[in-house]
N, C-alpha and C positions, 0 to 999 in steps of 0.2 A: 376361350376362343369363340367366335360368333360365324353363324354362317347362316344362308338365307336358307329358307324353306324349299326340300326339292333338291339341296347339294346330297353330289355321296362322298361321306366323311369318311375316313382311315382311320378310323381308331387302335392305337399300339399298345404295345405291351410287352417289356424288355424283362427277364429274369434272368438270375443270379444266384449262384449257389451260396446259401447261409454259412458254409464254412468258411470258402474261398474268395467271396463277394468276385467271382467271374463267372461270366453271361455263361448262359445253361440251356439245354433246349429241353425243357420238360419232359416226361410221356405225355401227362393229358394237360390241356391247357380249359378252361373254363372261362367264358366270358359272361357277365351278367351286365342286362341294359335294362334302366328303367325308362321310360319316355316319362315325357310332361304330364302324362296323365299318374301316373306314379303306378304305370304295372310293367312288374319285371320280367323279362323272358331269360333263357340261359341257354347261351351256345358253346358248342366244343369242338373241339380239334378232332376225336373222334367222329364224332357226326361229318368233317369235314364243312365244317360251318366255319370256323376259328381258323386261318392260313398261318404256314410258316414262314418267314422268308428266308428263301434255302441260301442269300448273301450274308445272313447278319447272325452269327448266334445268338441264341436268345430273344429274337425280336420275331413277336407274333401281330396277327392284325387281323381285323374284319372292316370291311367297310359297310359303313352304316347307310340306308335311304331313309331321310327325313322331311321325304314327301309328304307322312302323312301328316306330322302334328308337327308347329310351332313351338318354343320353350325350352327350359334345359333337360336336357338328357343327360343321367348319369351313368356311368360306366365302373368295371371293375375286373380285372383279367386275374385271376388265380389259377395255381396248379395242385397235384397233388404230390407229395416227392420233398425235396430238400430242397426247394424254389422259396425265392422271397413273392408274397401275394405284393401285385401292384395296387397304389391305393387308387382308393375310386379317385376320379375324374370327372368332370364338365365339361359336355362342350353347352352351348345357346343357340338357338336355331330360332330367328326369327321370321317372320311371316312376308312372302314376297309381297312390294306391292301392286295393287290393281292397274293394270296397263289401260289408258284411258285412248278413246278412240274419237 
């Protein structure tokens, strides 16, 4: 998926119990983001970084601002528990262009 520089992205993350393969709400949910620059930070549900959505079992989110940098951005939602780790993901954030006057 592509979006201009400057969007805020929903990044999800659906988990599933390894025995039952039915959506699960974790205790701790762990998101890791690398930007274009290739460094990684890591946010959690405890921190209250990482959302639940109290409609959807299983489906967690943060939304991204990719104001600062251009490029892909890689993503990876993991838990700790009997959750399946969601694999990394891409979104692409390209560079708005210059509004001419």
């Amino acid at each position: 998926m592509s979006y201009v520089q400057g969007t805020q992205v929903k990044l999800k993350g659906n988990f599933k119990d390894l025995d039952t393969d039915q959506p699960i709400d974790p205790t701790e949910v762990i998101l890791t983001i690398e930007d274009p620059a290739g460094t990684a930070t890591q946010y959690t549900l405890s921190a209250n970084q990482v959302q639940n959505d109290t409609n959807v079992v299983g489906l967690f989110f943060y939304v991204l601002d990719t104001t600062p940098m251009h490029g892909p951005w890689k993503y990876q939602f993991e838990s700790t528990g009997n959750e399946k780790v969601v694999g990394i993901k891409q979104i692409n954030v390209r560079p708005r262009l210059p509004a001419t006057v």
